[in-house]
Structure formats: C-alpha cells, structure tokens
C-alpha positions in Angstrom: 62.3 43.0 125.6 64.4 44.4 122.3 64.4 47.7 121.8 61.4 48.1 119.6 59.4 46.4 122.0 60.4 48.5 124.5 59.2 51.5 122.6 56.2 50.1 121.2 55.3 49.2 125.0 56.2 52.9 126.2 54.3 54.5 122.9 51.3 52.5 123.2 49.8 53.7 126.4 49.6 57.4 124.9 48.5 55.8 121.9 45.6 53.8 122.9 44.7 57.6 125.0 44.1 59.2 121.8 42.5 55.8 120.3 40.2 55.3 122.9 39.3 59.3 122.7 38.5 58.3 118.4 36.5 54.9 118.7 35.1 56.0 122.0 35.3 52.4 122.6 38.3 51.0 125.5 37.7 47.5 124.0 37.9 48.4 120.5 40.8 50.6 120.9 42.9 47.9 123.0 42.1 45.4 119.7 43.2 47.8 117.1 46.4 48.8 118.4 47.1 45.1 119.1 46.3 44.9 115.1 48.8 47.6 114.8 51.7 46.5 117.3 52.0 43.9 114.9 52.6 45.4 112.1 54.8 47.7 114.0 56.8 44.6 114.6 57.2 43.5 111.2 58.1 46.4 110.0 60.0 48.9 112.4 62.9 46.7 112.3 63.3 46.9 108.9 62.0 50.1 108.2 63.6 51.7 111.6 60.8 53.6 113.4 58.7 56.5 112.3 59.5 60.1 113.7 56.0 60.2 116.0 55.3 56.3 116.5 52.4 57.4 118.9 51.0 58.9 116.4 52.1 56.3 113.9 50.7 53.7 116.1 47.4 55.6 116.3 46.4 56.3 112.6 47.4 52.6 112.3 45.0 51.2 114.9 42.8 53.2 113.5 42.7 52.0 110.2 42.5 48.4 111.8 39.4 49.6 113.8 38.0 50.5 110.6 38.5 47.3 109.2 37.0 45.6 111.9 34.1 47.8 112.1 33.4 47.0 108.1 34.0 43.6 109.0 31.0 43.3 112.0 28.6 45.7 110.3 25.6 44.0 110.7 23.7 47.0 112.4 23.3 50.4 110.9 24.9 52.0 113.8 28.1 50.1 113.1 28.4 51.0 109.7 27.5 54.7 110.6 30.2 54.4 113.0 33.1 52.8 110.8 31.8 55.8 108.1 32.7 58.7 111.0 36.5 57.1 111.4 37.0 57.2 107.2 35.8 60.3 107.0 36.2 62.7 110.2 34.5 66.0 110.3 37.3 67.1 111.9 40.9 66.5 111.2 42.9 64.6 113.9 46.2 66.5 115.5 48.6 63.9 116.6 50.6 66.4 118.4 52.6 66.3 121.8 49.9 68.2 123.5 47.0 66.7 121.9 48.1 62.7 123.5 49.0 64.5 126.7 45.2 65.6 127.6 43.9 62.5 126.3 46.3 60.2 128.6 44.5 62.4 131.2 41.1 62.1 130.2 41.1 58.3 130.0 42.4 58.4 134.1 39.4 60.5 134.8 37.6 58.1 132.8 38.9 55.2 134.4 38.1 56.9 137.7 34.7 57.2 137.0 32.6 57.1 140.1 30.3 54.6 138.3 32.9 52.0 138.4 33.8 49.7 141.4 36.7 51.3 143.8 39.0 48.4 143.2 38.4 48.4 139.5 39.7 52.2 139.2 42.9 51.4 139.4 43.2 48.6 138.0 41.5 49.6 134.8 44.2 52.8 134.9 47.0 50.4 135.3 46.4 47.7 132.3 45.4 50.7 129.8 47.8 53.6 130.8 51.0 51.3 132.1 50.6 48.5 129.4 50.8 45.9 132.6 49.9 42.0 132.0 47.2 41.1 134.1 49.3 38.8 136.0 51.4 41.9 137.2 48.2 43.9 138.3 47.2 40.7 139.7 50.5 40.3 142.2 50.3 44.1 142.8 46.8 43.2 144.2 47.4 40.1 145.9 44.6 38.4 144.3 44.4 35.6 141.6 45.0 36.5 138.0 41.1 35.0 136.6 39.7 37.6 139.6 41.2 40.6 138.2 41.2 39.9 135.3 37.2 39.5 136.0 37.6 43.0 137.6 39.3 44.7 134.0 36.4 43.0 131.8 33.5 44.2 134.3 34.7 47.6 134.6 35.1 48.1 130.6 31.5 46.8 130.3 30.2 49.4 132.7 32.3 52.3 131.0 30.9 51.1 127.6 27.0 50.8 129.3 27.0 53.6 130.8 28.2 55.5 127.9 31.1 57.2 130.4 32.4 60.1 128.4 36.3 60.0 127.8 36.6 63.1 128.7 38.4 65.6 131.7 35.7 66.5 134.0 34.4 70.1 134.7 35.8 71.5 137.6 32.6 70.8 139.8 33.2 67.4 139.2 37.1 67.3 139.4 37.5 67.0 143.8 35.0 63.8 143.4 37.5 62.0 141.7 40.7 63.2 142.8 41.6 60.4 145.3 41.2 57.5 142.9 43.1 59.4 140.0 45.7 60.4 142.7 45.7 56.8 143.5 45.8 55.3 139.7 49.1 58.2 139.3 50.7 57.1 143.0 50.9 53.5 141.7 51.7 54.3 138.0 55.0 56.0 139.9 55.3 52.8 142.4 55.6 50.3 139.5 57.9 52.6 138.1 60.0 53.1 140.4 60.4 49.4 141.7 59.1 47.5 139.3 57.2 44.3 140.3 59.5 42.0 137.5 61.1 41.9 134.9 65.1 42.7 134.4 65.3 46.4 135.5 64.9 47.9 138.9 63.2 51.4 137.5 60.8 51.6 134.7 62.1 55.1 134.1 58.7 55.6 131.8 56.0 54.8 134.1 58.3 57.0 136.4 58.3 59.9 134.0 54.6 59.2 133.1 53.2 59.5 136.7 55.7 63.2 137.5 54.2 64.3 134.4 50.7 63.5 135.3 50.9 65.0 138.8 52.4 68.1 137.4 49.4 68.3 135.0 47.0 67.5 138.0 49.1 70.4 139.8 48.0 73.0 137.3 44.2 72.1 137.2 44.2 71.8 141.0 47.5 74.5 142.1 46.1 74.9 145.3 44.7 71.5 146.4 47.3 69.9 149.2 46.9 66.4 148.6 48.0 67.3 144.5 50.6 68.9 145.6 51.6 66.8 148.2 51.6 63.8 145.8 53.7 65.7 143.1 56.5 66.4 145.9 56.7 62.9 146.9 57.0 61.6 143.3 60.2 64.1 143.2 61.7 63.7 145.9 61.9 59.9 145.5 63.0 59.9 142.1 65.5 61.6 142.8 67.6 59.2 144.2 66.8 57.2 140.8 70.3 57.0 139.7 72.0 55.7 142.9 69.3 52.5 143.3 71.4 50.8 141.1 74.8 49.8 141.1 76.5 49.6 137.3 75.6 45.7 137.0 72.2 46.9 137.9 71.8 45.7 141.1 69.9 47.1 143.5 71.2 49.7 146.4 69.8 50.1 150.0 69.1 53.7 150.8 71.8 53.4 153.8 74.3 52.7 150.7 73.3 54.9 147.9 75.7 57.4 147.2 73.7 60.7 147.8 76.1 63.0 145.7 74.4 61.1 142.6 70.9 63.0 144.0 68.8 65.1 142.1 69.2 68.4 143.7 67.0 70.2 141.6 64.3 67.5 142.1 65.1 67.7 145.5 64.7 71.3 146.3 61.4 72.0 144.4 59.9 68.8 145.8 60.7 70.3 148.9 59.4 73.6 148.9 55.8 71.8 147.7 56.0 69.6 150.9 56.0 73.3 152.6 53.3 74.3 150.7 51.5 71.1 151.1 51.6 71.5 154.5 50.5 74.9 154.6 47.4 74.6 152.9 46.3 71.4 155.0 45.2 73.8 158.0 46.4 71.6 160.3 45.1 68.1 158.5 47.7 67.0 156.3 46.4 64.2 154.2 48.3 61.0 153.2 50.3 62.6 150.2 51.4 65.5 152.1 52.6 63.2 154.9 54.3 60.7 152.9 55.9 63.5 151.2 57.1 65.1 154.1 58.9 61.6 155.0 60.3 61.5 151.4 61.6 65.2 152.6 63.2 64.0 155.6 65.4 61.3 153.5 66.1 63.7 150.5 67.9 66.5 152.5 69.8 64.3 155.3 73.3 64.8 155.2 73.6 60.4 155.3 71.5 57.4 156.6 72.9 57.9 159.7 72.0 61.5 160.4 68.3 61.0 159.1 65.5 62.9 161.3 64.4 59.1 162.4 62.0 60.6 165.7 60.9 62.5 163.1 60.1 60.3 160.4 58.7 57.8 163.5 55.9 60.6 164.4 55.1 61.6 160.8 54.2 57.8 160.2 52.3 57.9 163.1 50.1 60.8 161.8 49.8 58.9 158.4 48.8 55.6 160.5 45.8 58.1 161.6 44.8 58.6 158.1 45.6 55.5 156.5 45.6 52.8 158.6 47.0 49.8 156.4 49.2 47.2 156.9 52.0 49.1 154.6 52.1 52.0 156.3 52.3 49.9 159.8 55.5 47.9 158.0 57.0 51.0 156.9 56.2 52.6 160.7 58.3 49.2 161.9 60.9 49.9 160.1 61.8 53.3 160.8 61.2 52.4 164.5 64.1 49.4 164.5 66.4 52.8 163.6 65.2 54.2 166.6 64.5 52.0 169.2 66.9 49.0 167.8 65.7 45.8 165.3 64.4 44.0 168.1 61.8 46.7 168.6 60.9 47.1 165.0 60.5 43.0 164.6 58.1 43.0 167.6 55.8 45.2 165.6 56.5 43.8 162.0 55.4 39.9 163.9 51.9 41.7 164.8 51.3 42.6 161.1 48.6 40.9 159.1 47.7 40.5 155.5 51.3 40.8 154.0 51.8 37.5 153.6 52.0 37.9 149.5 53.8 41.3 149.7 57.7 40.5 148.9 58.5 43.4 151.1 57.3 42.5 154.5 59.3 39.5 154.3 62.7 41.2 153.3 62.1 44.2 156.2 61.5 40.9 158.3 64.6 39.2 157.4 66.9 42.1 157.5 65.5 42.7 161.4 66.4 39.4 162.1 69.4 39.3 160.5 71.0 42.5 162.8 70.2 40.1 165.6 72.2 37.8 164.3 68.8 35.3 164.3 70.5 33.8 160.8 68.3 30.5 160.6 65.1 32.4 160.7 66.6 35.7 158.8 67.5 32.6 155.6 64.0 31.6 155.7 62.3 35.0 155.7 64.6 36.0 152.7 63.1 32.4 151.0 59.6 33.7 151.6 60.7 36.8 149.8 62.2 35.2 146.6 59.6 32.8 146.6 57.3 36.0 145.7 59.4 36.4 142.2 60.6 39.4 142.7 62.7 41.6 139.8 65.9 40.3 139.2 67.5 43.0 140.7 65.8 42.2 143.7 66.0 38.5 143.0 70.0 38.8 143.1 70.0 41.3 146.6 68.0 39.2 148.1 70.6 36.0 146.7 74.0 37.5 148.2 71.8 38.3 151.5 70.9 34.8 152.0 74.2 33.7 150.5 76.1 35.9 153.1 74.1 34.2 155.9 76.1 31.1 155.0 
C-alpha cells in the first residue's frame, strides 16, 4: 500500500469512532467515509495531506452522509435526521482527545452484551483495525461468507436495539471487560504479527491496542486482569525492533538481539505484572499469567538462561483458566526446552483444532526438525506456507525448508 493509503488506513479507524459517535449509525458511518477515502485519494496526492486527516476524513464523511441522507429521505425521520448533521446544536471538536474517547466508546459498543460472543470481536476488529473480512475470517478459522454473516448480524442488532455509542457507567464497566479486553488483546496480536501482507508488525494496531489498555488502566487502576493485559502488551513490544532483521525478515526470539529491547517498556511492564499479581489474591487470571510469561522472557539475560521450569508451571496455571488448544501449543513448546523436542512433539501430536492455525504447523516442524526427522519437518513447514502466511513469515519459513535440502 503507498503511503497515503497507509495513512488513510491508520486515520480511518479513529475516524469512523467519531463518525459513528455523529450518525449514530455503524452502517452509515462505514459508507460515508468510504465516500470520503475516495476523495482523499484523488486529492491528497496532489494536494499532500491535511494537518488533522482524522478529522479531515470525518467532516468529509460527514458531509457524504448528508448527502446520502437527502438523497433517501423518503421518511420524515430521515430528513429530520440529515437536518441535525447540517446544522448541529452543538459544534463538533475534532481534537486528539475528543477521537480518543470515541475509539473507546465504539469497543464498549461493540462489546455490547446484546450482541453474540463471537461477534464482539469481530465487529471490534473490521471497525477499529480496518481489517478485510477475509483477514478476520483466517484469524477465526471459519469461511469468509460466515463472518462476514457474523459483521452484518451484529450491526443489525446494534442498530435495533438502539445500543448507545457510548462508555458505559461504571456499574456496567466489569460486565464488559473481558470481551473489550479480548477485542484490545487481538487488536495488539494482529499488530504485532500480522496475519499478511508485507510487514511483520503493524506498528499502528500495536500502538492502538497499548494505548487502549492504558486508557482501560485509568478507568479500571486497580482491576488485575487490566493491568495484567497492559503489562503483557509492553513487555512484548518491546522486543518490536529486534523481530526483524534489516531486509525485514523475521527473527526467532532465541536470535533477536536483546540489547535492541525496550528497557523502559520493559521495566514498567514489569512492575504491573507485580501488581497484577498482587491484586489477584491468589487467582491470577489469564492476562496476569500470560504477562507474567512475557516477564520471564523480557528480563532473561539470553534464550538460553530463560526461567523455562518457570514459564512450564505458569502455562500450566493458564491451561487451568483457559483451556485452549493455543495455550496447550504454546505449553508444548516451552516444554521441548525443558524436557527435549521429542517431549514437546508428543504433546503438540495430541493437539486438536489447529489444523488452519499456521503456527501449530511451524512449532511442529521446528520439533521435528531438532530431531533431525527432515522428511516430515519439510512437510509440516508446507502445511505452514500453505496457510499464506506474511511474507516475512512466508520467506522464514522458505530458507527453513530450503535448509532441510
């Protein structure tokens, strides 16, 4: 994507935040800024862009909503409506601050309780990340007509239902924690290894999700799962810069360079794992755990002096809370560090339900491969690329089964 389409993509999501806040319609605000990415890409490359293009790409879409409004006005309500956006009774602010709390009212909204479970995220991920539907799709392992089934179904309900856009009152705020802590977890996941495209990190969605948890932090300072989830979001980003070598590929965690580290990010993310843990009274939850792994890898001295008994039992504990087949990979794969690749393999072979998840298939092949089992490591890392992976992982995974001969 050229630059402007890069910024139009990263501007957009706090964009159609305020838009959605205005129209009080997802739909119509997710058709008006369409209206107004193009004209952004007519004229932003001429023009160069504006000095806010959030806000540009808001008042824009907003006159486009207008238009349409005029356009379908066959009821009175329309009309009323389309007269409110011309002439506000309030002026709009366009500010920093102002697109910040309305990114986070549209997660609350999209984690609305009246809304399926496995549309919440979803939902948060096409509006707030500017994913295709074909990406949520893969991230989901289902086909592309089911979610995108799932997207149109769960913007009906919001509009039914009349769902306010809106943060909730603090009453309300612990009822809808998990699925916004969810929608923010996998906003950072995508970010931070993207699921295609040309670059390893989508430093934006990365960004976007930190900043989110920090906001969540403040509402909620002494809630462990919150701050759980904000340590683990800095603690692995920290290591952002040494994922990629300078042609852009990718870089195992055994081979990053860990003088490149974000100390900073490395230290406060560490003292909220403490605090995390602390205020769990004994019953850490599934951020606080996975944080305190993401602690154990931050502050060892290498790969080889990594806490691995450690990290072993703390996935146990998570395996207690969230049982899935991801955490039970992960679990593997700290084990074959302990207890050798053979012993890691045996438990990756009992796994189920991964077979679309480009992951277990390269921890598979890289267990065989230390066992020098080469036929079966090449096809595992087949099955992997088969999953089209990003092309930084597309051309690891290409000089692993290339070095396999």
């Amino acid at each position: 994507m050229n630059d402007f389409g890069e910024l139009i993509r990263v501007e957009g999501a706090r964009a159609l935040a305020t838009l959605t806040r205005v129209l009080g319609d997802l739909q119509l605000a997710e058709d008006a800024l369409h209206d107004a990415v193009v004209v952004a890409l007519e004229r932003w490359p001429v023009e160069g862009p504006p000095a806010n293009p959030a806000a540009w790409l808001t008042v824009t879409a907003r006159n486009k909503a207008i238009d349409r409004l005029r356009r379908e006005a066959r009821r009175s309500e329309k009309e009323e409506a389309a007269m409110r956006y011309v002439t506000p009774s309030e002026p709009e602010r366009f500010d920093d601050s102002t697109i910040d709390d309305d990114v986070l009212r549209l997660v609350f909204t999209c984690c609305h309780p009246a809304l399926a479970p496995e549309a919440r995220v979803a939902l948060s991920l096409r509006a707030l990340c500017g994913l295709s539907t074909a990406e949520i799709a893969r991230a989901f392992l289902v086909s592309e007509p089911a979610m995108a089934q799932r997207i149109v179904r769960a913007k009906h309900k919001i509009a039914a239902a009349r769902i306010p856009y809106r943060v909730p009152a603090d009453h309300e705020l612990l009822e809808r924690l998990p699925a916004v802590l969810a929608v923010v977890y996998v906003i950072f996941t995508e970010g931070h290894s993207a699921s295609a495209g040309d670059d390893l990190v989508r430093v934006d969605l990365c960004n976007e999700a930190i900043r989110l948890a920090g906001v969540l932090s403040c509402l909620l300072p002494d809630e462990p799962e919150v701050l759980g989830l904000l340590a683990l979001l800095l603690l692995t980003d920290a290591r952002r810069t040494s994922r990629v070598d300078p042609d852009g590929g990718l870089v195992l965690l055994a081979d990053q360079d860990r003088a490149r580290w974000d100390a900073a990010q490395i230290e406060e993310g560490s003292a909220l794992v403490e605090r995390a843990l602390r205020r769990s009274a004994g019953r850490p939850g599934p951020y606080a755990l996975q944080g305190a792994i993401a602690a154990c890898h931050a502050n060892a001295p290498s790969f080889t002096e990594t806490d691995w008994p450690d990290i072993v039992m703390l996935y146990g504990l998570l395996e207690t809370v969230l049982p899935t087949s991801v955490v039970r990979l992960n679990r593997a794969v700290a084990i074959a560090e302990v207890d050798g690749p053979a012993a890691g393999l045996l438990l990756v072979d009992a796994i189920t339900g991964l077979e679309q998840f480009q992951h277990f298939h390269s921890a598979r092949a890289d267990m065989l491969r230390r066992l020098d089992r080469d036929a079966e490591a090449a096809h595992a890392y087949r099955a992997a690329l088969a999953l089209n992976p990003s092309t930084p992982e597309r051309r690891f995974l290409l000089r692993r089964l290339a070095a396999l001969g």
